[in-house]
Backbone atoms as SQL, in Angstrom:
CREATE TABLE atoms (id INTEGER PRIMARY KEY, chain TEXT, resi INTEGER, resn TEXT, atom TEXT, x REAL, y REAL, z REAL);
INSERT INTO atoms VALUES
  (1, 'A', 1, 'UNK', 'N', 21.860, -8.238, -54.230),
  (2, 'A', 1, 'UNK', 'CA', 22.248, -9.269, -55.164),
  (3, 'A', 1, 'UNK', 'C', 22.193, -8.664, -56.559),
  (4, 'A', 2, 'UNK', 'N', 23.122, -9.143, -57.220),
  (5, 'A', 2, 'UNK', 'CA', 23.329, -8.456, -58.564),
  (6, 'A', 2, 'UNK', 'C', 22.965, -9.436, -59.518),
  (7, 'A', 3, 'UNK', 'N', 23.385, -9.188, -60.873),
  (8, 'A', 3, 'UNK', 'CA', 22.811, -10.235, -62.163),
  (9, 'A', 3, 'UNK', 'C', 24.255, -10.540, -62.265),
  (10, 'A', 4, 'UNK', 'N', 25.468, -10.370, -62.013),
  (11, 'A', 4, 'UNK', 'CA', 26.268, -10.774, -62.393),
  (12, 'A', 4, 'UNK', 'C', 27.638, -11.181, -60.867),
  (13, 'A', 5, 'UNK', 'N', 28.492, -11.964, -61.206),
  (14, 'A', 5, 'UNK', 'CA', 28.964, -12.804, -60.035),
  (15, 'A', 5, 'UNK', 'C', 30.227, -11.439, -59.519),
  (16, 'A', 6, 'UNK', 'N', 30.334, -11.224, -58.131),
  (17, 'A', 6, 'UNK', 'CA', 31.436, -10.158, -57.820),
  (18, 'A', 6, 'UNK', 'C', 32.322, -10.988, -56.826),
  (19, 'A', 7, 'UNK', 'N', 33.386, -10.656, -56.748),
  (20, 'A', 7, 'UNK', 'CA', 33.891, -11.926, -55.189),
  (21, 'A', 7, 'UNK', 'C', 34.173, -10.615, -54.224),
  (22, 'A', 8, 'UNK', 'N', 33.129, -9.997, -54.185),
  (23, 'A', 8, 'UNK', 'CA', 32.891, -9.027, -52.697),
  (24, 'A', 8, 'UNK', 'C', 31.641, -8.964, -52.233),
  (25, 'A', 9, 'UNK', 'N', 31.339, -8.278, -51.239),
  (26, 'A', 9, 'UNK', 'CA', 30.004, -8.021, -50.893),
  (27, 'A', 9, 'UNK', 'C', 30.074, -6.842, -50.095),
  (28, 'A', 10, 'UNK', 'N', 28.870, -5.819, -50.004),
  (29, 'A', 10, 'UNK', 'CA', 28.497, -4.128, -49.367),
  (30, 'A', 10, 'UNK', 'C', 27.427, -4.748, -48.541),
  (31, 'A', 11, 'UNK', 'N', 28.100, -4.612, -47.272),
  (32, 'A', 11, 'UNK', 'CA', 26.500, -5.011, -46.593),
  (33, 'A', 11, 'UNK', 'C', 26.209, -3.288, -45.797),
  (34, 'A', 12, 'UNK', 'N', 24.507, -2.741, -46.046),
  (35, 'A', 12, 'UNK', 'CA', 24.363, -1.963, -45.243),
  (36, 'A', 12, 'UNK', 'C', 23.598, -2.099, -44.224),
  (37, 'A', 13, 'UNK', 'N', 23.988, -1.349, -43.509),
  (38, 'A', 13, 'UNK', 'CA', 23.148, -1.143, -42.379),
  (39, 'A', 13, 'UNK', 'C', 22.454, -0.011, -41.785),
  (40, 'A', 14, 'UNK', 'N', 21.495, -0.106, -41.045),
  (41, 'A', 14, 'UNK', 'CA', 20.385, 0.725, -40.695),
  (42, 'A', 14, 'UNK', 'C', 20.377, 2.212, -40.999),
  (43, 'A', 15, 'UNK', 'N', 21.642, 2.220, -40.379),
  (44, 'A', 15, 'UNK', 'CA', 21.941, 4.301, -40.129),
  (45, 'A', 15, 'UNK', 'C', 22.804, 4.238, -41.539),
  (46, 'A', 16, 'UNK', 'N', 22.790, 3.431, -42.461),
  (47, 'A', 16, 'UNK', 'CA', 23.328, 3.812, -43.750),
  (48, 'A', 16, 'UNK', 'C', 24.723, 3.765, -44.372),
  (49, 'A', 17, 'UNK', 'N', 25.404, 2.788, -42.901),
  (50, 'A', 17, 'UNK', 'CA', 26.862, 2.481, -43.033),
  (51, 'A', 17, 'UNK', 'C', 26.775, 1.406, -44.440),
  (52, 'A', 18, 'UNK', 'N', 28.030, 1.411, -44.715),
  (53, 'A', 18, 'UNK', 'CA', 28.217, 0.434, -46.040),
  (54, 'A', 18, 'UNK', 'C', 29.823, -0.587, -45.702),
  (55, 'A', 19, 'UNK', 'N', 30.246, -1.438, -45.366),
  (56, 'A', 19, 'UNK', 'CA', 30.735, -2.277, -45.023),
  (57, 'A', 19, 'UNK', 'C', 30.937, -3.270, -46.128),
  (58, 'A', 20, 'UNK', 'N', 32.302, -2.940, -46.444),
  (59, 'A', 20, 'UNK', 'CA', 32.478, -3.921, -48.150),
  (60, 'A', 20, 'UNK', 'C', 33.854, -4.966, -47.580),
  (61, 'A', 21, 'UNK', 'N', 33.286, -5.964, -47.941),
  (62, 'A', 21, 'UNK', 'CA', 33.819, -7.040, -47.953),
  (63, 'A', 21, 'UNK', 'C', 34.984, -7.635, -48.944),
  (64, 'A', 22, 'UNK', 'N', 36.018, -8.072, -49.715),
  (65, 'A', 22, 'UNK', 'CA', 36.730, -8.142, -50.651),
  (66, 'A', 22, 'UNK', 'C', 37.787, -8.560, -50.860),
  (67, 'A', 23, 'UNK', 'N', 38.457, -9.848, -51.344),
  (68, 'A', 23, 'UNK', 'CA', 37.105, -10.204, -51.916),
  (69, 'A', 23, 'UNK', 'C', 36.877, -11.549, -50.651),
  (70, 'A', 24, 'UNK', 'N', 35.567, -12.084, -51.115),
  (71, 'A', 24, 'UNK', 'CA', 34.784, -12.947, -49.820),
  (72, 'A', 24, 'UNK', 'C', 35.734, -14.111, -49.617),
  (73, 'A', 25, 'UNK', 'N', 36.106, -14.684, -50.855),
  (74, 'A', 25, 'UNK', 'CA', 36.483, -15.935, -50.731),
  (75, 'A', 25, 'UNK', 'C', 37.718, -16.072, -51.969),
  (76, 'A', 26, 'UNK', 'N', 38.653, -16.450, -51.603),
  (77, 'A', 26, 'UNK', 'CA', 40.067, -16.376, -52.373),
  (78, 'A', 26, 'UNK', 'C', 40.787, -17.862, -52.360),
  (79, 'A', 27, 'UNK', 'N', 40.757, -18.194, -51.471),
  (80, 'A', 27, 'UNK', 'CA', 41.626, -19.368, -50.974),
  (81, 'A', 27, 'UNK', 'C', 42.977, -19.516, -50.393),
  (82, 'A', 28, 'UNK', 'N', 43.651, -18.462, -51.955),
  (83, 'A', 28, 'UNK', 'CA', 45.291, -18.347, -51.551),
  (84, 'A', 28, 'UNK', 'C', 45.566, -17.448, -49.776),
  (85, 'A', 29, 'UNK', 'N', 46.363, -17.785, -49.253),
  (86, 'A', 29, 'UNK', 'CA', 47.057, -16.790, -48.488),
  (87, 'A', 29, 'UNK', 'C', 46.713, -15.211, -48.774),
  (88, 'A', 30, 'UNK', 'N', 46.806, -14.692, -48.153),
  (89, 'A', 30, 'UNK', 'CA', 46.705, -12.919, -48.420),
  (90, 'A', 30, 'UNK', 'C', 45.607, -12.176, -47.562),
  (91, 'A', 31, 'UNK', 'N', 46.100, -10.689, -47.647),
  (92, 'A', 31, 'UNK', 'CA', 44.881, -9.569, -47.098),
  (93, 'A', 31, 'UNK', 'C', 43.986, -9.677, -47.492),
  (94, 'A', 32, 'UNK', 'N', 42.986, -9.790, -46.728),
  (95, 'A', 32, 'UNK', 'CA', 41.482, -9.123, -47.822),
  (96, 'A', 32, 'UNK', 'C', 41.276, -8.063, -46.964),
  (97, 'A', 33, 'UNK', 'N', 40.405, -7.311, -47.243),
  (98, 'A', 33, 'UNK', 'CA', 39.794, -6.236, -46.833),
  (99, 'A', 33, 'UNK', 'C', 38.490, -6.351, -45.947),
  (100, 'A', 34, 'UNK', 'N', 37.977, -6.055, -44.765),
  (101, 'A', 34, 'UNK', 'CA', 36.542, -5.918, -44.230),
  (102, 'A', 34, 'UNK', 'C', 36.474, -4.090, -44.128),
  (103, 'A', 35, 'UNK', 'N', 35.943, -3.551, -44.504),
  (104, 'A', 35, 'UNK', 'CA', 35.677, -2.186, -44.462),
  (105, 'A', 35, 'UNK', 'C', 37.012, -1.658, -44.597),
  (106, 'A', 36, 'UNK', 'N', 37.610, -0.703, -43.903),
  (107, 'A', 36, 'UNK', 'CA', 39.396, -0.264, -44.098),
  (108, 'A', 36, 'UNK', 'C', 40.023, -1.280, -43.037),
  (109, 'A', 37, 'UNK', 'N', 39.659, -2.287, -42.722),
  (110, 'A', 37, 'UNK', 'CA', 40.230, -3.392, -42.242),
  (111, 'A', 37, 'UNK', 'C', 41.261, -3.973, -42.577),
  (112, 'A', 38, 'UNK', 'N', 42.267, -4.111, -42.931),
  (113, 'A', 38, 'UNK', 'CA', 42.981, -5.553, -43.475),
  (114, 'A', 38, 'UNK', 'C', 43.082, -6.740, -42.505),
  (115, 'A', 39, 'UNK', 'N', 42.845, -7.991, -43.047),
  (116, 'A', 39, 'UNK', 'CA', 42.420, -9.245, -42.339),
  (117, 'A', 39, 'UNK', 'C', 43.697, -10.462, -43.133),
  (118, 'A', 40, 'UNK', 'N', 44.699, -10.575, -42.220),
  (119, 'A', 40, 'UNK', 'CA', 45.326, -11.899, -43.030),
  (120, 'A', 40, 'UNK', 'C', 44.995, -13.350, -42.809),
  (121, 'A', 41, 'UNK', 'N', 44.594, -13.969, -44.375),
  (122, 'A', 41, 'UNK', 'CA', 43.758, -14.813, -44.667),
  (123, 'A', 41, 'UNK', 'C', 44.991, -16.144, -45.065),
  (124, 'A', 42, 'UNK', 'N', 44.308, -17.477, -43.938),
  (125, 'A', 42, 'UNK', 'CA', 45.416, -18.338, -44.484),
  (126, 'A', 42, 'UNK', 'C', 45.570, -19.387, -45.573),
  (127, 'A', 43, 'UNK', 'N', 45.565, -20.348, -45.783),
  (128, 'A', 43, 'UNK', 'CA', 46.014, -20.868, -47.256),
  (129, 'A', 43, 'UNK', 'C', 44.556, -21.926, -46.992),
  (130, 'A', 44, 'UNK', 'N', 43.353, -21.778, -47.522),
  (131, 'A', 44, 'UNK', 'CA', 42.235, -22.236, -47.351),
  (132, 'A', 44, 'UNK', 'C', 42.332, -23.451, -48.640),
  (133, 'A', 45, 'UNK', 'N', 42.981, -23.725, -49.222),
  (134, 'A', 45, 'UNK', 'CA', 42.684, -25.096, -50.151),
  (135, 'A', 45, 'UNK', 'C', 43.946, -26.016, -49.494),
  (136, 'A', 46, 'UNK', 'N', 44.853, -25.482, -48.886),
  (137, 'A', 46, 'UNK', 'CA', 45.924, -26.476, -48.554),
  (138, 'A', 46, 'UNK', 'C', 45.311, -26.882, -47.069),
  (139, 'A', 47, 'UNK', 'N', 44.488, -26.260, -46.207),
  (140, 'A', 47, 'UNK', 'CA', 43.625, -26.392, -45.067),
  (141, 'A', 47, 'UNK', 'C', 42.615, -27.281, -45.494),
  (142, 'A', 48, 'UNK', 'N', 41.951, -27.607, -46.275),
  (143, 'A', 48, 'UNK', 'CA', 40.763, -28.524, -46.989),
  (144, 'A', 48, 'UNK', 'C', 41.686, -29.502, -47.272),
  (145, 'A', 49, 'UNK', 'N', 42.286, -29.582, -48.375),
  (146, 'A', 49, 'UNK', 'CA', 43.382, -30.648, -48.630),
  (147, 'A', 49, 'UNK', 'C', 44.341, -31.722, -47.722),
  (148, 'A', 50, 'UNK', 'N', 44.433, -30.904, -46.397),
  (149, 'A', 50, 'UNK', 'CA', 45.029, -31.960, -45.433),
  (150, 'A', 50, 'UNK', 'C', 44.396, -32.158, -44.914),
  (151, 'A', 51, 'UNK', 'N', 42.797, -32.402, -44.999),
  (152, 'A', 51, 'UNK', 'CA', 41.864, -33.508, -44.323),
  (153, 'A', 51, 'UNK', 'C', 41.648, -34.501, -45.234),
  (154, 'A', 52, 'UNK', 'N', 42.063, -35.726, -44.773),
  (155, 'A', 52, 'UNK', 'CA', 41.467, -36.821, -45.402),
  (156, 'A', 52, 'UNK', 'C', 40.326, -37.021, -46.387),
  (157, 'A', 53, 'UNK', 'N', 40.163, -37.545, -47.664),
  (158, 'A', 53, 'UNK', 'CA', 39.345, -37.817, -47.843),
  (159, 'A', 53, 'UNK', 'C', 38.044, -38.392, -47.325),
  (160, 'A', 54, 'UNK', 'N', 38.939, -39.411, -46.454),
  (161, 'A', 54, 'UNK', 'CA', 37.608, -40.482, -45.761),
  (162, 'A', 54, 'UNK', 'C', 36.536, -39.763, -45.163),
  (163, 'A', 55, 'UNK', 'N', 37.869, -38.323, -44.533),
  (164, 'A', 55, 'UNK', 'CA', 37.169, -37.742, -43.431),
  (165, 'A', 55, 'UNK', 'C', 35.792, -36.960, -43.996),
  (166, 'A', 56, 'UNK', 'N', 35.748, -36.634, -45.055),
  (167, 'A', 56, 'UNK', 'CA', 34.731, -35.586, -45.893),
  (168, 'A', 56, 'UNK', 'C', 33.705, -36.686, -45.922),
  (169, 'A', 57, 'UNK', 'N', 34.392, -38.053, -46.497),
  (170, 'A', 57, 'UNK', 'CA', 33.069, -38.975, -46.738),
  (171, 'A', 57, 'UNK', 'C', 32.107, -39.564, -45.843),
  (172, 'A', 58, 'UNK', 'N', 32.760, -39.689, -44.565),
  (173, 'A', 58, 'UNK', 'CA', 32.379, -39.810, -43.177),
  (174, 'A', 58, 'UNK', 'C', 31.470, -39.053, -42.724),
  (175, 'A', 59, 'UNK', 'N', 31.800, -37.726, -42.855),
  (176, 'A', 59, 'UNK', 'CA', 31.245, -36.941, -42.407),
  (177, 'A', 59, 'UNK', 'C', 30.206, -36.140, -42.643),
  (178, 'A', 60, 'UNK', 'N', 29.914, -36.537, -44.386),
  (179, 'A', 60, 'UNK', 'CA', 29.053, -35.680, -45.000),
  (180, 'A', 60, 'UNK', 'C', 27.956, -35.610, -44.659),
  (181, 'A', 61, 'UNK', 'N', 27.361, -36.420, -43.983),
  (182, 'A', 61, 'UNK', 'CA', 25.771, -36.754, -43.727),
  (183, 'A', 61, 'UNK', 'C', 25.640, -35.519, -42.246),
  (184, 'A', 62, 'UNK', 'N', 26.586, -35.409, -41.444),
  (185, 'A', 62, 'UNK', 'CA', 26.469, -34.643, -40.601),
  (186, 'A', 62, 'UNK', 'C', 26.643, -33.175, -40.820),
  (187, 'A', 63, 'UNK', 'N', 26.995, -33.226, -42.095),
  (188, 'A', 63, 'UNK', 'CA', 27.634, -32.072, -42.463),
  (189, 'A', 63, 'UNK', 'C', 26.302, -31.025, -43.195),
  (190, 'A', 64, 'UNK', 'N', 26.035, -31.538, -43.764),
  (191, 'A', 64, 'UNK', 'CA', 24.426, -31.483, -44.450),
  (192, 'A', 64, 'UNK', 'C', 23.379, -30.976, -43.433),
  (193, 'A', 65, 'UNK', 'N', 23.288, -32.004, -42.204),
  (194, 'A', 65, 'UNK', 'CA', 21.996, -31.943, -41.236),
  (195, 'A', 65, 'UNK', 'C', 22.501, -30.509, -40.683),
  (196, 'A', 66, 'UNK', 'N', 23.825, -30.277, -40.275),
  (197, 'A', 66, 'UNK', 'CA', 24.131, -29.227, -39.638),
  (198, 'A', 66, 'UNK', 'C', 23.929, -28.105, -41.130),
  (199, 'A', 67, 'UNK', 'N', 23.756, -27.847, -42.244),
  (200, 'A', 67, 'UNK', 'CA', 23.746, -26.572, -43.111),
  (201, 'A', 67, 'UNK', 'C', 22.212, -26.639, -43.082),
  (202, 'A', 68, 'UNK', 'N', 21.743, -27.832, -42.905),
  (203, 'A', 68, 'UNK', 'CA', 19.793, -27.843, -43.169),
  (204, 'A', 68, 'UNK', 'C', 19.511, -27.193, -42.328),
  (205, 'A', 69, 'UNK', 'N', 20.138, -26.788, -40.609),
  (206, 'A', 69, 'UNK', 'CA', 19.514, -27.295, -39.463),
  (207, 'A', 69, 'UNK', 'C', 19.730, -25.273, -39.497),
  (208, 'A', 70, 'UNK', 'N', 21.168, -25.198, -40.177),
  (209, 'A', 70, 'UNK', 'CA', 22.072, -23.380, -39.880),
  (210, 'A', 70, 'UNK', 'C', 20.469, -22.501, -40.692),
  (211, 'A', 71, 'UNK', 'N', 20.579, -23.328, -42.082),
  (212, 'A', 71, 'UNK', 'CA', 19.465, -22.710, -43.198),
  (213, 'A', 71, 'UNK', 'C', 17.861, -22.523, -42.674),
  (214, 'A', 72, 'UNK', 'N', 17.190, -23.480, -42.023),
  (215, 'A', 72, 'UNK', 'CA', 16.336, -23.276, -41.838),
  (216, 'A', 72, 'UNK', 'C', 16.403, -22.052, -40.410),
  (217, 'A', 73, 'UNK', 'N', 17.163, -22.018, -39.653),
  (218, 'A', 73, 'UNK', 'CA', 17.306, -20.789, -38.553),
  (219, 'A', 73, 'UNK', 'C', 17.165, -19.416, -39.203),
  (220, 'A', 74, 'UNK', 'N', 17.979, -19.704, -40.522),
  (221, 'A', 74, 'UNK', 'CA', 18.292, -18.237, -41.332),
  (222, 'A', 74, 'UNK', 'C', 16.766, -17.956, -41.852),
  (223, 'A', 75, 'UNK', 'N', 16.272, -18.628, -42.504),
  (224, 'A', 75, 'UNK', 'CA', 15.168, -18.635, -42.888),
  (225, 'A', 75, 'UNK', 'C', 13.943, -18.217, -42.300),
  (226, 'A', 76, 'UNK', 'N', 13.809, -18.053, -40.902),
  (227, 'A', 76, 'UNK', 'CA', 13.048, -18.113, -39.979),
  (228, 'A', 76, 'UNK', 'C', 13.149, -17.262, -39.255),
  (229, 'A', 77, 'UNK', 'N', 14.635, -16.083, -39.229),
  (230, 'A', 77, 'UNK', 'CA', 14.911, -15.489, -38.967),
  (231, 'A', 77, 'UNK', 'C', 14.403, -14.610, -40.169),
  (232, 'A', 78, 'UNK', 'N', 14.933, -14.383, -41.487),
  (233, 'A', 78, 'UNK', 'CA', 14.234, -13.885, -42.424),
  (234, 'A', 78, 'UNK', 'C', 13.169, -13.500, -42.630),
  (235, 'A', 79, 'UNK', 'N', 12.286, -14.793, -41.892),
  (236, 'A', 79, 'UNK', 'CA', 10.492, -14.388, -42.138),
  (237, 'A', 79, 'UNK', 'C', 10.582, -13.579, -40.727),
  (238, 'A', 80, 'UNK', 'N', 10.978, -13.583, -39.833),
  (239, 'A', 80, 'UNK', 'CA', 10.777, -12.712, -38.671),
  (240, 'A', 80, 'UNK', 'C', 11.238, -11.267, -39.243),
  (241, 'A', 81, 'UNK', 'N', 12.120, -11.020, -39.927),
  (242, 'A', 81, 'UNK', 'CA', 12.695, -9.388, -40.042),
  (243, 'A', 81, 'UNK', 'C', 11.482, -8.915, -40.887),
  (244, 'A', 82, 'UNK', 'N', 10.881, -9.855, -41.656),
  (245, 'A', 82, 'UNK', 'CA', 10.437, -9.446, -42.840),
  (246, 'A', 82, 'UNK', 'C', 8.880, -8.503, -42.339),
  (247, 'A', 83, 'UNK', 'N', 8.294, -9.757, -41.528),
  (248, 'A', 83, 'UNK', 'CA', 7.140, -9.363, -40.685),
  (249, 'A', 83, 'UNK', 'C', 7.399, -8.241, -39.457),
  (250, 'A', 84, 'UNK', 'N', 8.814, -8.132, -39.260),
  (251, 'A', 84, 'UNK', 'CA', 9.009, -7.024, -37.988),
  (252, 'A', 84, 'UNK', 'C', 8.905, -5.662, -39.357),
  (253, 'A', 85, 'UNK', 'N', 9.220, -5.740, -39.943),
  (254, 'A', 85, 'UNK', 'CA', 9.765, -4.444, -41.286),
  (255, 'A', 85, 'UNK', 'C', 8.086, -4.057, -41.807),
  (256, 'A', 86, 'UNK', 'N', 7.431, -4.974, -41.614),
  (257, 'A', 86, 'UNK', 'CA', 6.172, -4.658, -42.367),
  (258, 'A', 86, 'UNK', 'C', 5.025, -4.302, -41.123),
  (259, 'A', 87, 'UNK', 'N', 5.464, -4.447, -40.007),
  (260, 'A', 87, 'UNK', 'CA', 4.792, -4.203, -38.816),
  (261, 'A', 87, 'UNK', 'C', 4.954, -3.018, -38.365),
  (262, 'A', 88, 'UNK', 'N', 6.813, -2.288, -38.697),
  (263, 'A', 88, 'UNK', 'CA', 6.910, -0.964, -38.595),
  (264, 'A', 88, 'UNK', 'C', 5.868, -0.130, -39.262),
  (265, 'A', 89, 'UNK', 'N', 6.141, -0.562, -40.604),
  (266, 'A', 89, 'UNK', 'CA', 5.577, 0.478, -41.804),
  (267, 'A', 89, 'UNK', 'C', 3.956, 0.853, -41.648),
  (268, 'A', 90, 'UNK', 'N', 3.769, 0.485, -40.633),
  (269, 'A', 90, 'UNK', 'CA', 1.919, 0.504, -40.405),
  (270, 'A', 90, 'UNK', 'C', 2.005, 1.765, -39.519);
């Protein structure tokens, strides 16, 4: 994480690969990139836009329990790497 906002992301991994993302989130139509990947990306605000309003308002409460329910997994998963990483180092 940086001090300033990028619309990509480098994720590494173990053996030191670097995997850049770019950019994450666009909306329009177009390539993005996953490593020397190209990935065609489809029109993500006109995809949001032809769902109903109602439907967002309807739905929000479920929508929430399911990011609380994704977040706390991540989280928990987090404290597990964290304690596996500090269990190596001994």
């Amino acid at each position: 994480v940086g001090p300033e906002y990028r619309n990509r992301a480098d994720v590494r991994l173990d053996d030191g690969t670097t995997i850049d993302f770019h950019p994450i989130f666009y909306g329009r139509p177009g390539t993005r990139m996953i490593g020397s990947e190209p990935v065609t990306d489809g029109n993500a605000f006109e995809e949001m836009f032809a769902v109903p309003r109602e439907h967002w308002i309807e739905t929000q409460a479920t929508r929430l329990d399911s990011m609380q329910a994704v977040t706390a997994c991540l989280e928990a998963l987090g404290e597990k790497l964290t304690r596996l990483r500090i269990a190596q180092r001994r």
